[in-house]
Structure formats: structure tokens, C-alpha cells
C-alpha positions as CSV (number, residue, x, y, z in Angstrom):
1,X,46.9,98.1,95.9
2,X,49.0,97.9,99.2
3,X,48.6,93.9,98.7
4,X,49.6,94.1,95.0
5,X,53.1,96.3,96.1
6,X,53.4,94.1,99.2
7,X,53.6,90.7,97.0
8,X,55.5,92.8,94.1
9,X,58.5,93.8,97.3
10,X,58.1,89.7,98.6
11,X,58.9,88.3,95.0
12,X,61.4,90.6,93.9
13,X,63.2,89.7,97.6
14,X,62.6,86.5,96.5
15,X,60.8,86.2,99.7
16,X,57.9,83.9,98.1
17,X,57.9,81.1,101.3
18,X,56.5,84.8,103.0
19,X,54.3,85.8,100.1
20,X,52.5,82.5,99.4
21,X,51.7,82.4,103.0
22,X,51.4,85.6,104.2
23,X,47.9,85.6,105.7
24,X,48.1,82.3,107.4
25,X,51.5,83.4,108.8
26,X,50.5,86.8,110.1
27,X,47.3,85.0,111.3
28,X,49.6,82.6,113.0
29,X,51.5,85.0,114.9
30,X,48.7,87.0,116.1
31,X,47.2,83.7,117.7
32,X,50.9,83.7,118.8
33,X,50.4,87.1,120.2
34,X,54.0,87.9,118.7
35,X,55.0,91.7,119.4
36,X,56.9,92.9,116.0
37,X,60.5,91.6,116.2
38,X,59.1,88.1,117.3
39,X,57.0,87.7,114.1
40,X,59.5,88.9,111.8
41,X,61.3,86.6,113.1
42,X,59.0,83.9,113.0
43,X,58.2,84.6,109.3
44,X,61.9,84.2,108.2
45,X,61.9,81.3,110.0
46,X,59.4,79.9,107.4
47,X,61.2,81.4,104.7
48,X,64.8,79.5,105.4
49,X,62.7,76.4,106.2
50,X,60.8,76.5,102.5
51,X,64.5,77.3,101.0
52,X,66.0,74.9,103.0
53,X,63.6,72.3,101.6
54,X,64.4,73.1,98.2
55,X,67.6,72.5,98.5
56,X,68.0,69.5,99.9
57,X,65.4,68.5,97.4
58,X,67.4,69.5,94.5
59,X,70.8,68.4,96.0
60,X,69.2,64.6,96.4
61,X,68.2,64.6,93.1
62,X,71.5,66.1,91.6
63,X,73.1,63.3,93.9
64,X,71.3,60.2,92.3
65,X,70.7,57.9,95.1
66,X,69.6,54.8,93.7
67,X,67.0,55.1,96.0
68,X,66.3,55.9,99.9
69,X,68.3,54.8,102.7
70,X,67.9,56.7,106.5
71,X,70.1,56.0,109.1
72,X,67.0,55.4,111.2
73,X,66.3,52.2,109.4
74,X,69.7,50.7,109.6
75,X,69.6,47.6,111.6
76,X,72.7,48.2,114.0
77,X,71.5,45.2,116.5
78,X,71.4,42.8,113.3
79,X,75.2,44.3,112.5
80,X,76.9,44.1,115.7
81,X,80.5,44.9,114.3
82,X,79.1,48.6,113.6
83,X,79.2,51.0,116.1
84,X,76.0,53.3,116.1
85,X,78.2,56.2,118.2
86,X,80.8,56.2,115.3
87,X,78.3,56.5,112.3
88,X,76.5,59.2,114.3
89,X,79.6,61.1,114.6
90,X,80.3,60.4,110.9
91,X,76.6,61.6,110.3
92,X,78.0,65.3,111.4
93,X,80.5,65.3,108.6
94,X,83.3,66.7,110.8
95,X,84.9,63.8,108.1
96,X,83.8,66.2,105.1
97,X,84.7,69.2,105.9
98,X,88.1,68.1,106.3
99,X,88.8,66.5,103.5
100,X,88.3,62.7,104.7
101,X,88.1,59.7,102.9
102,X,85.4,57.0,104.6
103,X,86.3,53.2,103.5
104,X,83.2,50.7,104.5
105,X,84.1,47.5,103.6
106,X,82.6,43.8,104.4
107,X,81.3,41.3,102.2
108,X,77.9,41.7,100.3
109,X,74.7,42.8,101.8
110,X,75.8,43.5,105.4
111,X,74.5,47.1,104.8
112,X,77.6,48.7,103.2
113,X,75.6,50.7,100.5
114,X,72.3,51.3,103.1
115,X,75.4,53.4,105.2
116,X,76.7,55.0,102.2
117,X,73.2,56.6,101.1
118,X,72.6,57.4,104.6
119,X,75.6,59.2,105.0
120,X,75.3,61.3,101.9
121,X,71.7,62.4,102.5
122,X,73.0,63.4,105.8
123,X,75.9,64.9,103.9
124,X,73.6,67.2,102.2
125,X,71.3,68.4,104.8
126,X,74.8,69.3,106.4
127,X,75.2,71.6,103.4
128,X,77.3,69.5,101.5
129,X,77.4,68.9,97.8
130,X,77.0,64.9,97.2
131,X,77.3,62.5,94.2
132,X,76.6,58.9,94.0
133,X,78.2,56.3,91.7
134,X,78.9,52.9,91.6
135,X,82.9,51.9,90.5
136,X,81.7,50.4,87.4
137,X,79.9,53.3,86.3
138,X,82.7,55.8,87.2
139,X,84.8,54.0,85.2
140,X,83.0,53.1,82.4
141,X,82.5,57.2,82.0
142,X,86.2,57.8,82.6
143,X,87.3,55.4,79.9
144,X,84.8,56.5,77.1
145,X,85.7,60.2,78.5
146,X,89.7,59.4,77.4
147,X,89.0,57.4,73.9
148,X,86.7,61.0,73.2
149,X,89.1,63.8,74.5
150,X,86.8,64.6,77.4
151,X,88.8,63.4,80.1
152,X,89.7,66.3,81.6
153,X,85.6,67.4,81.8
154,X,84.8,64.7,83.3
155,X,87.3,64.2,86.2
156,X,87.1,68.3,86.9
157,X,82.9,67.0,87.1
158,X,83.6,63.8,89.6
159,X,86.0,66.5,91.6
160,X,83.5,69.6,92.2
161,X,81.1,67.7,94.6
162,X,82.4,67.5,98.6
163,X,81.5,64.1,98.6
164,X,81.9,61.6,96.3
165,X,80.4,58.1,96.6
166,X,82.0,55.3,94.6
167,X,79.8,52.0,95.6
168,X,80.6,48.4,94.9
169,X,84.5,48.7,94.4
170,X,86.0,45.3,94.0
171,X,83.1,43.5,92.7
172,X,84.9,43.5,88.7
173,X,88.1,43.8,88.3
174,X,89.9,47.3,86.8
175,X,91.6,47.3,83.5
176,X,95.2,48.6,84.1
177,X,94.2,51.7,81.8
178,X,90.9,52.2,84.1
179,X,93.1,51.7,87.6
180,X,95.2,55.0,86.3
181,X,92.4,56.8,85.8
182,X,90.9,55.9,89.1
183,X,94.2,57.0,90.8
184,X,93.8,60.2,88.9
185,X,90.8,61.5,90.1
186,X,91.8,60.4,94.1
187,X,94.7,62.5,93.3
188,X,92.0,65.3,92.3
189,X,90.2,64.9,95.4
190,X,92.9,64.3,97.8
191,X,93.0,66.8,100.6
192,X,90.4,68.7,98.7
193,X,87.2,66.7,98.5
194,X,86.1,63.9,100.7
195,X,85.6,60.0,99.0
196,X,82.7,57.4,100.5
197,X,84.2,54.3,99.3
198,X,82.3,51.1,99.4
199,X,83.6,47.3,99.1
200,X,83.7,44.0,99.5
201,X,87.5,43.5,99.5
202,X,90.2,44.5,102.2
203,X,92.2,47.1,101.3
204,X,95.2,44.8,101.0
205,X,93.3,42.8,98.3
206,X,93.3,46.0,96.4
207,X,96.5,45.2,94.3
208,X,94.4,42.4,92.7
209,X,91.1,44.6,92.5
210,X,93.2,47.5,89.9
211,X,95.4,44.9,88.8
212,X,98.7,46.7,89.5
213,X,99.7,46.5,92.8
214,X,102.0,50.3,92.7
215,X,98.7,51.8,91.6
216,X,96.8,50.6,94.0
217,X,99.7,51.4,97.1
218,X,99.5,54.7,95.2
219,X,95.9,55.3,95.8
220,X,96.0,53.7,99.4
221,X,98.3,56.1,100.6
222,X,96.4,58.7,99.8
223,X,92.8,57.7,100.7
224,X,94.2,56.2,103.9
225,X,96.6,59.5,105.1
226,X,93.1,60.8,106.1
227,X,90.6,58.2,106.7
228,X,88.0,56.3,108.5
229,X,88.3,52.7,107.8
230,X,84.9,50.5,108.7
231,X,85.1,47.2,108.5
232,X,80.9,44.9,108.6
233,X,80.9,41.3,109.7
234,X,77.8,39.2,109.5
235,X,75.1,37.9,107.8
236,X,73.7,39.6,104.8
237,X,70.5,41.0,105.1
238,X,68.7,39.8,101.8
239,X,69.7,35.9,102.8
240,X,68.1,36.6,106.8
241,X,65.2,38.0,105.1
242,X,64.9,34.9,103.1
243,X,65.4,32.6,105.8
244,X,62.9,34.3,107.7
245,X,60.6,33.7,104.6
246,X,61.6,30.3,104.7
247,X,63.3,30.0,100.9
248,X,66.4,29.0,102.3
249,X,66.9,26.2,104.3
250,X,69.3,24.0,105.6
251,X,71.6,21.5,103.4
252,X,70.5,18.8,105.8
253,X,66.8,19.3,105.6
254,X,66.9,19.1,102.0
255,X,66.1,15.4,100.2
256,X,68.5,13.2,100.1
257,X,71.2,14.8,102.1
258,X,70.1,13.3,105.8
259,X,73.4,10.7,106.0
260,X,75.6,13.3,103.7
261,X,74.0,16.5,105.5
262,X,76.1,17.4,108.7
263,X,77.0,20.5,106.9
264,X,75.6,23.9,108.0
265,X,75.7,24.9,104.2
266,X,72.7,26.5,103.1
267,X,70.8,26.0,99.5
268,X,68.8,29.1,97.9
């Protein structure tokens, strides 16, 4: 009966980490020989730690990641141009909390999006509310969004999260219509909610990327007022990795090409 009002107490605390484990826990800290105030505090230490699973389990999924990416297995040595002490101080998003927009930009497969998802999953264990989304997506939902009357829903639902992760920016071109929207919802953010930008064009390319040169200097000035700009150089991962495997090789070691082939081109 005492077990029965014990578990009945733990679930209506919502203390269920405690209750499903009760017996291993108090066996635990009598191996422990724990006087009373050192168990207790070693059982809500199992308690936070099973709530604190859950919701960084249910933040990465509300996130959508498009899949995992660690900061443990980015390659810094095979990217030179980053610098392992500044992403570890962006990792303890000082950035989000106040409101900073992050820029990583460098051509494609240099590790830009790898960063990104990194950053975010270290976002949310941090506490932070993340979403993921690549440019063409975002945009694509804000322009159906306008033709139904639903803007304003969906820029207040790409505002609410304290980081927001736009990935391949630059890769299509904006319609004019789609670059005001954009500048929109960094207006809705700015100063109030950070922005993880990721691209493969310089920022002063950006007047070709929205098409409209004002919008874009609109939009710079306010992603860059507070802002950590990283710029990758070097080889893209995915054509090392094939080089490695020996798929690609050398213009000049291809048929044909010996008196034509003092190029260093390569040839997928």
C-alpha cells in the first residue's frame, strides 16, 4: 500500500525518471552509502537527466535536421581556414542569446551545412529553441503562404524559434516578390532572434542572389549590425573522398589527353 501511494505522490510530481527507477536508485545509493540529503540529491539528479533527455529529443526532432552532424566529426585539419577556438566559442551560444546572426559562407562541400547542424544541436542542448530550413524551402512556404492569406502565420512560425537555420542561400536565385519576403522575416528576427545563414556566395554577391540590389543592402545591414561572418576555403569534402576512392583523376592521366593534358583540371 505504502509502494502504491509512493508511486501515486512520484507520478502526480511528475517525478516518473524517480518512480520507474526507484529501487535501483535507492539500491544505488546505499552501495553509495549516501546519508539522506546526498541521495535526494542524487535521485533528482536522475530526474533532470531523464527530462533533460527528453527534451533535447523532442527539440531535435521539432528542429528537422536533415540528418546528424557533431562537431566532433568535423574535419578542422582538412579545413584549415576554420578556426576550431571560434566555433567552440560559437558552440556556447553567447551568439544566441544576444540576438546574433552567424553567416558561413564558402563554396560547396567545404563543410558549411556539417557546421550549421552542429551548431544547432549544440544550440539546443544549450536550451535553445532551433529550426532548420534550406532557402528554397523557406521560400517556397512564404510565397504559397502570401497567394493563401497565411502570410502572417507563417512568418510569426519562422520567428518563434531562437535560432533559425536558412541552408543553401544563393544556390537559386530569388524572385523579386520572394527577396521581400525574405527581408521581412530578418526584419522579424532582427535583434530578437538569432539567423544561421549558410552560402555559397559573398555577401557582396547578394544583390544578384535577391535580384534587387536595395533589398538585399536592406537585409545586410541588419544581419551584419550583429554578426559573425565565417568565411571556408578549400577542397570539398565529397570530391577528396572520391579522389581517395580513386573516381576522379587527373585530366592528364585520362586517354588521349597526354600532349593536351598539362592542366590540373580534374574529370568526375
Amino acid at each position: 500500500m505504502n509502494n502504491d501511494r509512493l508511486d501515486a505522490m512520484l507520478t502526480r510530481l511528475k517525478l516518473t525518471a524517480i518512480r520507474d527507477g526507484l529501487d535501483t536508485l535507492l539500491d544505488e545509493a546505499a552501495r553509495r552509502d549516501l546519508n539522506l540529503r546526498e541521495a535526494l540529491t542524487f535521485l533528482c539528479e536522475a530526474e533532470i537527466a531523464r527530462k533533460d533527455q527528453r527534451r533535447v529529443h523532442m527539440a531535435t526532432s521539432i528542429a528537422k535536421f536533415p540528418y546528424v552532424r557533431t562537431l566532433e566529426g568535423f574535419d578542422f585539419q582538412a579545413q584549415p581556414s576554420v578556426d576550431p577556438k571560434q566555433i567552440r566559442e560559437l558552440a556556447t551560444g553567447r551568439w544566441i542569446a544576444n540576438g546574433d546572426a552567424l553567416l558561413l559562407l564558402g563554396p560547396p562541400g567545404v563543410g558549411k551545412t556539417h557546421l550549421a547542424v552542429a551548431l544547432g544541436r549544440e544550440a539546443i542542448h544549450k536550451g535553445y529553441s532551433v529550426l532548420f530550413t534550406t532557402a528554397t524551402a523557406l521560400m517556397t512556404t512564404l510565397t504559397q503562404a502570401q497567394a493563401q492569406g497565411r502570410l502572417e502565420e507563417r512568418l510569426t512560425h519562422y520567428s518563434k524559434p531562437k535560432l533559425l537555420i536558412v541552408d543553401e542561400l544563393g544556390y537559386l536565385p530569388f524572385e523579386s516578390q520572394a527577396a521581400h519576403l525574405f527581408f521581412q522575416l530578418v526584419s522579424r528576427r532582427y535583434e530578437r532572434g538569432s539567423l544561421l545563414i549558410t552560402s555559397n556566395r559573398s555577401v557582396g554577391e547578394w544583390g544578384e542572389v535577391f535580384g534587387d540590389a536595395v533589398v538585399a543592402t536592406a537585409i545586410l545591414n541588419r544581419l551584419l549590425h550583429h554578426s559573425h561572418v565565417i568565411t571556408i576555403r578549400g577542397e570539398s569534402y565529397r570530391l577528396r573522398e572520391k579522389r581517395r576512392a580513386g573516381l576522379i583523376r587527373p585530366a592528364s592521366h585520362l586517354p588521349g589527353t597526354e600532349q593536351a593534358g598539362k592542366s590540373n583540371a580534374t574529370t568526375l
